[in-house]
C-alpha positions as CSV (number, residue, x, y, z in Angstrom):
1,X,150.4,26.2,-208.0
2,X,150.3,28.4,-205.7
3,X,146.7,30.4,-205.3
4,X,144.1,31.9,-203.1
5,X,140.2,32.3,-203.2
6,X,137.7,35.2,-203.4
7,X,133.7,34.8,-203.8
8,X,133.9,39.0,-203.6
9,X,133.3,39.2,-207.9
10,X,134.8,35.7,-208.9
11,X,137.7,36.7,-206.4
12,X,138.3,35.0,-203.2
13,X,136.3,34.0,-199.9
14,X,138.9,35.4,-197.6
15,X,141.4,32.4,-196.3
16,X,141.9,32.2,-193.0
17,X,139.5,35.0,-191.9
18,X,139.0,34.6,-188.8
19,X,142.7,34.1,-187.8
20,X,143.8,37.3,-189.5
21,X,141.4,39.3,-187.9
22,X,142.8,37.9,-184.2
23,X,147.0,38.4,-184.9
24,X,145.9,41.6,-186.7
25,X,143.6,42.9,-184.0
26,X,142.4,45.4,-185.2
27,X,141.2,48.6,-183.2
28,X,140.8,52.7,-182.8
29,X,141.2,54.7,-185.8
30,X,144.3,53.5,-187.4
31,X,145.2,52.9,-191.1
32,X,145.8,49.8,-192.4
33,X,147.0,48.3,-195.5
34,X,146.0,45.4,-197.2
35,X,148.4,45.0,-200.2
36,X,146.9,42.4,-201.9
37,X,143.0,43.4,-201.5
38,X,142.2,40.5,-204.6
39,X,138.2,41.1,-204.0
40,X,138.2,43.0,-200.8
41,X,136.9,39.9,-198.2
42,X,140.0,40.4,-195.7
43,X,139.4,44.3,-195.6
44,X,135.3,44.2,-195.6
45,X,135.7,42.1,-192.4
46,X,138.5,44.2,-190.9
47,X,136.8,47.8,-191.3
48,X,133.2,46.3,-189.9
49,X,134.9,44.9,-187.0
50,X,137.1,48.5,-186.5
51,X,134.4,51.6,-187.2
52,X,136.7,54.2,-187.2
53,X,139.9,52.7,-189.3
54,X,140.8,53.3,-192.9
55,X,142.3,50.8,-195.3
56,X,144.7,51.0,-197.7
57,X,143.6,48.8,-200.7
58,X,146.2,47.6,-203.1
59,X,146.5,45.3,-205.5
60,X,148.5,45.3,-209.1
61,X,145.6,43.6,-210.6
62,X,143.4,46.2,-212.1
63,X,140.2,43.5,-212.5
64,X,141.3,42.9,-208.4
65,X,140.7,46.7,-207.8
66,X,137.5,47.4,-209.9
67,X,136.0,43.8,-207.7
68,X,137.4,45.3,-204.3
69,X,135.8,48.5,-204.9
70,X,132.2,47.7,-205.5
71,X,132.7,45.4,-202.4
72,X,134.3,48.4,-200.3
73,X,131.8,50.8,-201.7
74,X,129.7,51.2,-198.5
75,X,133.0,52.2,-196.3
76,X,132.8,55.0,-198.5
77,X,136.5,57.8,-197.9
78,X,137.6,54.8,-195.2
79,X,138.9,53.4,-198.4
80,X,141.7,54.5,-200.3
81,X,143.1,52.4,-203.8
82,X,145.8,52.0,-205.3
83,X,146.6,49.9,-208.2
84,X,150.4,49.2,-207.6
85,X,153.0,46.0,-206.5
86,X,152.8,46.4,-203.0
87,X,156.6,47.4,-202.1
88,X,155.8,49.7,-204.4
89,X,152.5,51.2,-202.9
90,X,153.7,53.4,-199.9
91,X,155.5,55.7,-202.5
92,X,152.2,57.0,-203.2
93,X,150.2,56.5,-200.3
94,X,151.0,59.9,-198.7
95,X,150.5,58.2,-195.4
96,X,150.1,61.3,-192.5
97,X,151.0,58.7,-189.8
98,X,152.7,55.1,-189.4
99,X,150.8,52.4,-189.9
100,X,148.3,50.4,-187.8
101,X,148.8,47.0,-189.0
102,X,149.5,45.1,-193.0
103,X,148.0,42.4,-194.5
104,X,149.4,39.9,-197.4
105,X,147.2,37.6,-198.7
106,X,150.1,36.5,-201.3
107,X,149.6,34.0,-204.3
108,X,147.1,33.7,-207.6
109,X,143.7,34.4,-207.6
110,X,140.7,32.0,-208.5
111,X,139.3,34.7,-210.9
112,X,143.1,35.0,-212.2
113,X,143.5,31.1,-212.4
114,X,140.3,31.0,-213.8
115,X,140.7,33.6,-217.1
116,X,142.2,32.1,-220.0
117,X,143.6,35.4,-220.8
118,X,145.8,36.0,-218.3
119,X,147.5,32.6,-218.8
120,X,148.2,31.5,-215.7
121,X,146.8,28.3,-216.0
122,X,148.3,25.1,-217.9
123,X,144.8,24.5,-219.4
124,X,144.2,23.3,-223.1
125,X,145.6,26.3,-225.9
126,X,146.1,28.9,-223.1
127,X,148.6,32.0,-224.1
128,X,151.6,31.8,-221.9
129,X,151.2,35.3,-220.1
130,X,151.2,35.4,-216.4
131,X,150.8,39.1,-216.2
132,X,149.3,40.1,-212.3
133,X,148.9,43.2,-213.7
134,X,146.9,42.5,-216.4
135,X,148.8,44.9,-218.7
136,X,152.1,44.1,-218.3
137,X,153.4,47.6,-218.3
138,X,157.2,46.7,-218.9
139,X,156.9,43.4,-217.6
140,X,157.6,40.2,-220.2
141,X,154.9,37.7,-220.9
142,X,155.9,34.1,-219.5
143,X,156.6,33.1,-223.3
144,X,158.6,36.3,-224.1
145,X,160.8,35.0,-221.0
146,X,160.8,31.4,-222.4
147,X,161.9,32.5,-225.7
148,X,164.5,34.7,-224.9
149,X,166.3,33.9,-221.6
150,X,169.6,32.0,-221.7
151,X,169.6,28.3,-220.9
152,X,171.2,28.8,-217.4
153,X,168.5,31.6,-216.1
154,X,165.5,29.2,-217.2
155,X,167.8,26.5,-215.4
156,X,168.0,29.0,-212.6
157,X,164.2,29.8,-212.6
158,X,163.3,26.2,-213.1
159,X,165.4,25.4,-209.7
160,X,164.8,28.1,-207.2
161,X,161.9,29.3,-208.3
162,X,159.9,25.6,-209.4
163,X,162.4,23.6,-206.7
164,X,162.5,21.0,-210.2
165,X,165.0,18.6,-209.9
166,X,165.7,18.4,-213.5
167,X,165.8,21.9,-214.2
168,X,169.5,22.2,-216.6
169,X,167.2,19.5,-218.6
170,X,164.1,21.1,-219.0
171,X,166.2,24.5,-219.9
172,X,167.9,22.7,-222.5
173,X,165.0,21.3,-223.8
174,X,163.3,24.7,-223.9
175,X,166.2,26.3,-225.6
176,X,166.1,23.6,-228.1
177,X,162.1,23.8,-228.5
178,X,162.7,27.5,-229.1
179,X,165.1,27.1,-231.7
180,X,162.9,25.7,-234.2
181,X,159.7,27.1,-233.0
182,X,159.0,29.9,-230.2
183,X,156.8,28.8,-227.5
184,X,153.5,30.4,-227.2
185,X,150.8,28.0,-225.2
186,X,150.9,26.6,-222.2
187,X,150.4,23.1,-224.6
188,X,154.1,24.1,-226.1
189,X,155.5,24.4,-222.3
190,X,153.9,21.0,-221.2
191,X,155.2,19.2,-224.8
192,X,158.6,20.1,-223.6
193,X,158.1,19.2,-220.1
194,X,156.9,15.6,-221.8
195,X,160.1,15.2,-223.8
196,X,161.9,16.3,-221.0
197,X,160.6,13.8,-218.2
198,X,159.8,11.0,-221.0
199,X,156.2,10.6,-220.2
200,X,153.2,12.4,-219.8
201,X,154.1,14.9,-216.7
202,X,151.9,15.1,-213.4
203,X,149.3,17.6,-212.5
204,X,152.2,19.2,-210.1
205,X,155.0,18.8,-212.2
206,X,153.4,21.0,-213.9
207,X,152.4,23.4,-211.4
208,X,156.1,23.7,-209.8
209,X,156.9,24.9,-213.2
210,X,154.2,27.1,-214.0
211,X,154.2,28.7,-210.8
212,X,158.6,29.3,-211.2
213,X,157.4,30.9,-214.3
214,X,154.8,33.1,-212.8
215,X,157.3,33.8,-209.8
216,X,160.1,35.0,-212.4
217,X,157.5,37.2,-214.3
218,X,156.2,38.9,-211.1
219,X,159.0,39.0,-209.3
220,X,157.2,38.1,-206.6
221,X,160.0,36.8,-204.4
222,X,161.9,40.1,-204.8
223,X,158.6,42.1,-204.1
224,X,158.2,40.3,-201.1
225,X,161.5,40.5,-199.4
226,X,161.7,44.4,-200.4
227,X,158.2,45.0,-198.9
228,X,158.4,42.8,-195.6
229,X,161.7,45.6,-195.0
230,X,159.5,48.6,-195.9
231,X,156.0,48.2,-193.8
232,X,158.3,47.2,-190.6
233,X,159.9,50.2,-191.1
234,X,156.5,52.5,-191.4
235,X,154.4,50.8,-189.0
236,X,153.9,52.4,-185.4
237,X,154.8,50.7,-181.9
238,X,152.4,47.6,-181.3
239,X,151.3,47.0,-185.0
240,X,151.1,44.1,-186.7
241,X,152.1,41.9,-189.6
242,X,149.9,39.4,-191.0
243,X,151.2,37.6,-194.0
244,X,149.6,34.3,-195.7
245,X,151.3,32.7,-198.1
246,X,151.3,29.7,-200.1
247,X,154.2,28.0,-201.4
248,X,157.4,27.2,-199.2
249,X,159.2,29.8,-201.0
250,X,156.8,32.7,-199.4
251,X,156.3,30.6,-196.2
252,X,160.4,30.8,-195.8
253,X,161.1,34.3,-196.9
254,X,158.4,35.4,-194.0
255,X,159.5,32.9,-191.6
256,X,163.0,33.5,-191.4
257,X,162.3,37.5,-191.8
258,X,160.1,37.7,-188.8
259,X,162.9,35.3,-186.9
260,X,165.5,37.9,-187.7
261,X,164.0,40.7,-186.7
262,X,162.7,39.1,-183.5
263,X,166.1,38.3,-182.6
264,X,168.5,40.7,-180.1
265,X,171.5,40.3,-182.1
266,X,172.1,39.5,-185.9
267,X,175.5,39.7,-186.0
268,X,177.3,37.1,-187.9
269,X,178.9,34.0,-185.7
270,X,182.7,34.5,-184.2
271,X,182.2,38.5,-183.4
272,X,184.0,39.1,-180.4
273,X,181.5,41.8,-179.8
274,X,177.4,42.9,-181.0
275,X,177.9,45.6,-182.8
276,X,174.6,45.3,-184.7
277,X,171.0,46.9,-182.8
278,X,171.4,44.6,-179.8
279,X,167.9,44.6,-179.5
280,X,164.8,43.0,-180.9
281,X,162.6,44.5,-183.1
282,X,159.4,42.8,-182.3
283,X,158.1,39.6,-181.7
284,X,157.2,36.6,-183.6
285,X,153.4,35.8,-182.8
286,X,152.9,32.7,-184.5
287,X,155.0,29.9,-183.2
288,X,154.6,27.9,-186.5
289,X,152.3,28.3,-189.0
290,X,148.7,28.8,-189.0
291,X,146.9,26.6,-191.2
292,X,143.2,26.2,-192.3
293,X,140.9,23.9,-189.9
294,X,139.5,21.0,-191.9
295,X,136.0,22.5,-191.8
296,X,137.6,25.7,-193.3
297,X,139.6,23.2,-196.3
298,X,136.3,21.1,-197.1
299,X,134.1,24.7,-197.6
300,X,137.2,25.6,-199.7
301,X,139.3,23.1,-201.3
302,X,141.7,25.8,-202.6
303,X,142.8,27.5,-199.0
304,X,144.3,24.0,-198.5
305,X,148.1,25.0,-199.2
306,X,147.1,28.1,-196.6
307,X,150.2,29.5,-194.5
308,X,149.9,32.3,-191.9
309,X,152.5,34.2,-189.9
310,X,152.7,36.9,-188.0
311,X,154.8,39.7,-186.1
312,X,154.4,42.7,-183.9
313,X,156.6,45.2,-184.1
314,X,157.8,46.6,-180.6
């Protein structure tokens, strides 16, 4: 499962800290925004080591917000927050000029893994939610998805979202589970899982289908494609991307997004003629991905899965 890690109010020492801080770079008195500010370690670092920037804090977990703004307190009106998805956050950001540089810090927190409540986790009894916002303001709980779905979209989910090689079982199996009884618990998920596989399932057998799950309910893959599009298109000359992800899923979407727009022509194979913007838009900066240093992985086991990329916009 897919999930990063904040000290900052049970939320996350920032992964990879030093690292963002040198592809990000940044300087003068841009704005920046950090889209998924968790507990606010990324953007405390960034606006100590930039004295006259603003940030941009987002995050669609309210409990995420209330933690990064105790932590930001001391930048004082350097701050701005906004509880929102973040393709969704520039809508009302009211942003006077493009912007400096973006940060993603994608995945699950450890305060969010760690809260029964929110469900994310496939511990003992736990409701089957997987809300990021907390609220779930027109958003269906993981169980209401189970329950209600059509066999081939849980096949669907199971496959491209879980990569699960039986998923057209386990969807049967769910439909059939549902049938008699809904499913509620993460213990009703992993009981079909067990019927499905015929024995007790792996610690990430589990996962890959917990995190499809939490995927499908967030729409997380959808946000991140739509929002990649919109902060190219609103940052200035020079900025940069810096996106860390943590499943393959993220790690490709960013990958092959910052490939194409680093590329002179994107028109498709056999055209006699570019007729597409016959120029690059920027330039890939990472040449594969970063990954954590040992040291980094042994002070914190959960940065281990750790992916960063980045881009500059020309």
């Amino acid at each position: 499962m897919s999930e990063r890690t904040e000290s900052t109010g049970g939320f996350h020492d920032p992964v990879l800290a030093r690292e963002v801080m040198e592809f990000l770079s940044p300087s003068g008195d841009g704005v920046y925004l950090d889209g998924t500010v968790g507990g606010g370690g990324h953007s405390a670092i960034l606006l100590e080591e930039c004295a006259s920037c603003e940030v941009i804090a987002v995050d669609r977990d309210p409990d995420a917000l209330e933690a990064a703004k105790g932590s930001l307190a001391s930048f004082g009106a350097r701050v701005r927050f906004i509880q929102a998805r973040f393709d969704e956050a520039l809508h009302s950001a009211d942003l006077s000029e493009p912007l400096a540089g973006v940060l993603l810090d994608l995945g699950v927190s450890s305060h969010q893994l760690d809260s029964d409540r929110r469900g994310f986790a496939f511990r003992v009894g736990v409701d089957l939610d997987m809300r990021m916002d907390g609220t779930g303001a027109g958003e269906p709980t993981a169980a209401e998805v189970l329950n209600s779905e059509s066999e081939e979209v849980l096949a669907r989910i199971f496959h491209e979202y879980g990569e699960e090689p039986r998923s057209r079982r386990l969807a049967r199996r769910v439909v059939e589970r549902r049938a008699a009884t809904p499913l509620r618990t993460s213990d009703d998920l992993v009981a079909v899982l067990y019927k499905t596989l015929g024995r007790a399932p792996k610690a990430k057998e589990k996962a890959r289908i917990f995190q499809a799950l939490r995927i499908a309910v967030n729409q997380e893959l959808t946000s991140l494609e739509r929002g990649l599009t919109e902060f190219r298109e609103m940052m200035a000359p020079d900025a940069r991307i810096v996106v860390i992800s943590y499943h393959s899923l993220e790690d490709r979407l960013v990958k092959n997004a910052f490939r194409d727009w680093s590329r002179s022509c994107v028109c498709p194979p056999g055209m006699p003629l570019c007729t597409c913007r016959g120029a690059p838009l920027g330039k890939v900066l990472t040449k594969k991905a970063v990954r954590p240093s040992d040291v980094e992985v042994r002070r914190n086991p959960r940065s281990r899965s750790a992916r960063l990329r980045a881009w500059r916009k020309g």
